[in-house]
matplotlib code that plots the C-alpha trace (Angstrom):
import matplotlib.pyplot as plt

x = [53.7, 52.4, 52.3, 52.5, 50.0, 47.8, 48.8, 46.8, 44.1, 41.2, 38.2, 36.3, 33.9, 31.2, 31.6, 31.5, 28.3, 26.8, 28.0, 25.2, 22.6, 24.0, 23.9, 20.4, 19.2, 21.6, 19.7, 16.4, 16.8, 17.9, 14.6, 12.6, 13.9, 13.7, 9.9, 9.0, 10.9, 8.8, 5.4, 4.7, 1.3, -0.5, -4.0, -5.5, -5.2, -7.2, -6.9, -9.3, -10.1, -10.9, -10.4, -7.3, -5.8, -1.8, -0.5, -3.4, -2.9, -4.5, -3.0, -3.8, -4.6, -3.4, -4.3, -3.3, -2.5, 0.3, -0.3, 3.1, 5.0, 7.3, 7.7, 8.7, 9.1, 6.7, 7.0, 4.2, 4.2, 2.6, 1.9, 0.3, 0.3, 3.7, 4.7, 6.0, 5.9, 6.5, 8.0, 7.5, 9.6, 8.1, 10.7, 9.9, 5.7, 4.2, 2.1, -1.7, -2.0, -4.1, -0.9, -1.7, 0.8, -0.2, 0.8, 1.0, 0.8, 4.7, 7.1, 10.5, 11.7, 9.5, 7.4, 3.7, 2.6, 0.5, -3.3, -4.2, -5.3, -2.9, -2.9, -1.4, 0.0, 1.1, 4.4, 5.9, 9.5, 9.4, 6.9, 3.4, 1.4, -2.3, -3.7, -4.9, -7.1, -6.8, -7.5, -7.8, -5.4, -6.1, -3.3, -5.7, -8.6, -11.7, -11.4, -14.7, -16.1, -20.0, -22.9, -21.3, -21.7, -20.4, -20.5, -21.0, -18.8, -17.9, -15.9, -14.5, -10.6, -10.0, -12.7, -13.0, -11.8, -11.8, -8.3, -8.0, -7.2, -8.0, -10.0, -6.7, -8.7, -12.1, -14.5, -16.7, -19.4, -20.4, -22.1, -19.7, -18.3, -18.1, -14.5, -11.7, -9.2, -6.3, -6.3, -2.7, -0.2, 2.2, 4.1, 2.9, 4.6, 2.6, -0.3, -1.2, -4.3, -4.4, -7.1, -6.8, -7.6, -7.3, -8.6, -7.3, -5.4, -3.1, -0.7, 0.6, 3.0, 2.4, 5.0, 7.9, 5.8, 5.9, 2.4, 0.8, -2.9, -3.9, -7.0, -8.7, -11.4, -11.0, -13.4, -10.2, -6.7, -5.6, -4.3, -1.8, 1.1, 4.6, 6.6, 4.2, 3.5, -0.3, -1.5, -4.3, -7.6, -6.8, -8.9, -6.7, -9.5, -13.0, -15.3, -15.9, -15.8, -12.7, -10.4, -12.4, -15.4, -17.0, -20.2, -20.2, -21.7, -19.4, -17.0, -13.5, -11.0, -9.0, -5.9, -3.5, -0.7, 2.2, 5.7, 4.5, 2.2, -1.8, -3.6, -7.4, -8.2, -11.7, -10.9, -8.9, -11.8, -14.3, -12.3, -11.3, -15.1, -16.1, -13.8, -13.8]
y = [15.2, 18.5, 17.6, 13.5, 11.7, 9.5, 6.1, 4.0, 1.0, 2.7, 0.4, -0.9, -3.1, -0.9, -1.6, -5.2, -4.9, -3.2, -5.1, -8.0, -5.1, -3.3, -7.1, -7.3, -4.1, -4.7, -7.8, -6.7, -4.1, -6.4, -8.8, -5.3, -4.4, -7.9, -7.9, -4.5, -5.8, -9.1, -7.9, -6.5, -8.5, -7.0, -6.3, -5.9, -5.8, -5.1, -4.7, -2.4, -3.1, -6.3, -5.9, -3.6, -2.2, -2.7, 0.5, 2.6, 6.2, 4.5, 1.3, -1.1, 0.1, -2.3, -0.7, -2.3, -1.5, -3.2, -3.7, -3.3, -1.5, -0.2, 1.0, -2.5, -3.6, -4.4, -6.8, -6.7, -9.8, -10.2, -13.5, -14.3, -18.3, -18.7, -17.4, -13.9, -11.2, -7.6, -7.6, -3.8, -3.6, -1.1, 0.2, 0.9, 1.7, 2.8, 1.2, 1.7, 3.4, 3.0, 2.6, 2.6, 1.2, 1.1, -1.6, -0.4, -3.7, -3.5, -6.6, -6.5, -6.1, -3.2, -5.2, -4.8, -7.9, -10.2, -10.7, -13.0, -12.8, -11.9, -12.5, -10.1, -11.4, -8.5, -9.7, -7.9, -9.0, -12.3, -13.8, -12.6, -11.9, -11.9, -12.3, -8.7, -10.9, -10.8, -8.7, -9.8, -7.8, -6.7, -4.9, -3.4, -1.5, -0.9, 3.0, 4.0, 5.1, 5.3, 3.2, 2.1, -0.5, -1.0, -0.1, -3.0, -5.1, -1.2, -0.8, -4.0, -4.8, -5.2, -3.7, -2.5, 1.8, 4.1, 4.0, 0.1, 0.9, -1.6, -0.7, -1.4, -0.3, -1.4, 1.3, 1.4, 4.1, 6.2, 9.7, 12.5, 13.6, 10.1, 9.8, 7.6, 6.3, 4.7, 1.1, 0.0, 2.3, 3.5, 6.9, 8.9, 8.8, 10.8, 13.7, 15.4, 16.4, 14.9, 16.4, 13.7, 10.2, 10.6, 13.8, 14.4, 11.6, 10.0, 7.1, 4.8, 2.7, 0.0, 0.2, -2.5, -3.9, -3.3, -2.8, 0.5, 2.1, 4.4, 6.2, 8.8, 11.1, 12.7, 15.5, 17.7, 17.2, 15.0, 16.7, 14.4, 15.6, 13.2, 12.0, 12.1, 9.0, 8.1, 5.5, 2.9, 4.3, 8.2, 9.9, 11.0, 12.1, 12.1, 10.3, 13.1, 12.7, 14.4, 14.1, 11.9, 10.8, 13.5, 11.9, 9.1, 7.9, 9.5, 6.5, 5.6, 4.3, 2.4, 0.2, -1.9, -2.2, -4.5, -4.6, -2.1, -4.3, -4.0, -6.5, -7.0, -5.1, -6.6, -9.7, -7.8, -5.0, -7.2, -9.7, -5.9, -4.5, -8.0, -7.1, -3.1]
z = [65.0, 63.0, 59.9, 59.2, 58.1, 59.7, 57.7, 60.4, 58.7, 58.6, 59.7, 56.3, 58.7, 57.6, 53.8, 54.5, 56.3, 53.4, 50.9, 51.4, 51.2, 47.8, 46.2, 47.3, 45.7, 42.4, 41.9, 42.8, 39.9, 37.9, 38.4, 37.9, 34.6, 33.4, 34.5, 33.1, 29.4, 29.5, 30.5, 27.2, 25.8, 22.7, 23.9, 20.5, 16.6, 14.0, 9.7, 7.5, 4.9, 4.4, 0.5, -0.3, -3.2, -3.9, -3.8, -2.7, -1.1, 2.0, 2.1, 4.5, 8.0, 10.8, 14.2, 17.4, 21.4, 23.6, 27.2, 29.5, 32.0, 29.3, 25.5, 23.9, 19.9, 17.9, 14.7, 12.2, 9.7, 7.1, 5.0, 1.7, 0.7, -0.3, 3.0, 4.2, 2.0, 4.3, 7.9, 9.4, 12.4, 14.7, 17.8, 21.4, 20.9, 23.5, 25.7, 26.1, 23.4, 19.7, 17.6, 13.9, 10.7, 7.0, 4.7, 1.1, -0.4, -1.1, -0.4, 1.5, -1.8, -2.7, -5.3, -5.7, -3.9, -5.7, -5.8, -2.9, 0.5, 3.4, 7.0, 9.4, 13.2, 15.4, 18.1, 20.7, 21.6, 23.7, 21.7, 22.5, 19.0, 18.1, 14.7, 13.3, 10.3, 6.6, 3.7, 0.2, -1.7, -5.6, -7.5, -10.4, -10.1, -13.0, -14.1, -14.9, -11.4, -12.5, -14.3, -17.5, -20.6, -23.9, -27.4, -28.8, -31.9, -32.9, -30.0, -29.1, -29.7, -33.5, -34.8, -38.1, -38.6, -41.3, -43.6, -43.1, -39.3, -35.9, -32.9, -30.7, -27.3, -25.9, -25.4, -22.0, -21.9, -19.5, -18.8, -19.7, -16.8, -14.9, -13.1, -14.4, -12.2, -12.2, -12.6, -11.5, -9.4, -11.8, -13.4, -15.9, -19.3, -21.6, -20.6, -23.8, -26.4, -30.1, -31.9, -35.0, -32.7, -28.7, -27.7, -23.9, -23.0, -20.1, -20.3, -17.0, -17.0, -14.6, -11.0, -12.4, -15.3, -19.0, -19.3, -20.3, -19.5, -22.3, -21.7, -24.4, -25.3, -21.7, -20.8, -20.1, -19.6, -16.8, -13.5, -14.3, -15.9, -17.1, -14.3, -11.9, -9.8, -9.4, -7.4, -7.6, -7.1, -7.7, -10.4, -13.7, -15.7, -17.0, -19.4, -22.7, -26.4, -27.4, -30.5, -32.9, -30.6, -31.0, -32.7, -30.6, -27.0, -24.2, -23.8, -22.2, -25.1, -22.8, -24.2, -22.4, -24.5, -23.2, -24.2, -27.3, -28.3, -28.2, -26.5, -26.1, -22.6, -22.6, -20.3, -17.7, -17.8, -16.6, -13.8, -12.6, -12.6, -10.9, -7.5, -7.5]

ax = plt.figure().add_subplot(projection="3d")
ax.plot(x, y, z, "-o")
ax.set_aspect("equal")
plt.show()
């Protein structure tokens, strides 16, 4: 009557009918978006340069494109030859286009990686890579950006001073005004003037070394100032003749003390002015 509901079995014939269909498209879905997650394929990969410096501003630039229905990760490796050194990890990149990553020459434990060459594979999940290529990796770089030379015995590492005193630098010359940079990534720990010895003058300490790079008779004052961090390359001063140089050739008084302790820069000078 009015009012009672209908508690009769409703017919679920339908349902079953459809249920052979719904399984069809559930695993045809399934088959698509396991497609579309394993067509990725890297199309290309490149480095530049092919000679880097450890800690540059630049880096190392590692461009590459991934072919695919959709975005998939990327894995950049990076090997020297005592095996891996740097593993970028790079999620979902898009495909068809030029994707770019830098390298700054830093480990997976954020150490300056050492001088060698380094090969670079790019992968894409499921195990497609291509080989980008090398670059052969320097971690020091020689200061004096210009023609240069020497002065000689009189300004070699322990020469002979006034008061009974060592030459505890080398001395490269150069036209006033020729840029300096800095040879080894590091932080500034001194940026002053001394009017008796050093003139304008900047010190680096070397990124997790005890080794410093003293470099005097500056033009001017660094832009440089304590604290700052300054990487390989980057220009801290110029060549001049301050302090006591002023009667001599425009030079660089470079020293590379380590520990606290002077050592003869000479050696490193030239193997540096050989690759840069």
């Amino acid at each position: 009557g009015e009012g009672v509901q209908d508690r009769r079995p409703r017919d679920r014939a339908p349902l079953r009918r459809l249920a052979p269909a719904l399984l069809i498209l559930i695993a045809t879905g399934l088959v698509v978006a396991e497609v579309s997650a394993d067509d990725a394929v890297v199309r290309s990969a490149s480095v530049s340069p092919s000679r880097g410096l450890t800690g540059s501003v630049d880096g190392v630039r590692i461009e590459y494109r991934i072919g695919g229905s959709t975005p998939a990760d990327v894995t950049i490796r990076i090997s020297g030859s005592g095996g891996g050194v740097r593993t970028i990890e790079v999620p979902q990149a898009q495909p068809d286009k030029d994707l770019v990553e830098r390298w700054d020459g830093l480990t997976n434990g954020r150490r300056l990686a050492p001088d060698g060459a380094y090969r670079v594979v790019v992968a894409v999940a499921g195990g497609n890579q291509k080989e980008a290529g090398s670059v052969d990796l320097r971690g020091h770089f020689f200061p004096v950006r210009g023609p240069h030379g020497t002065r000689g015995g009189v300004g070699e590492f322990g020469a002979a001073r006034s008061g009974g005193r060592r030459h505890i630098g080398f001395d490269v010359t150069g036209r006033c005004g020729t840029p300096l940079a800095a040879a080894r990534t590091g932080v500034v720990v001194r940026s002053a003037f001394d009017a008796r010895l050093d003139g304008n003058f900047v010190v680096i300490k070397g990124l997790r070394e005890r080794r410093w790079y003293w470099y005097s008779h500056m033009v001017s004052p660094s832009r440089f100032e304590k604290g700052d961090t300054v990487h390989v390359g980057q220009i801290v001063g110029h060549i001049g003749r301050t302090g006591n140089a002023g009667s001599t050739p425009c030079h660089l008084h470079f020293e590379l003390p380590k520990r606290g302790r002077p050592i003869d820069p000479e050696p490193f000078l030239r193997a540096w002015d050989r690759f840069s």
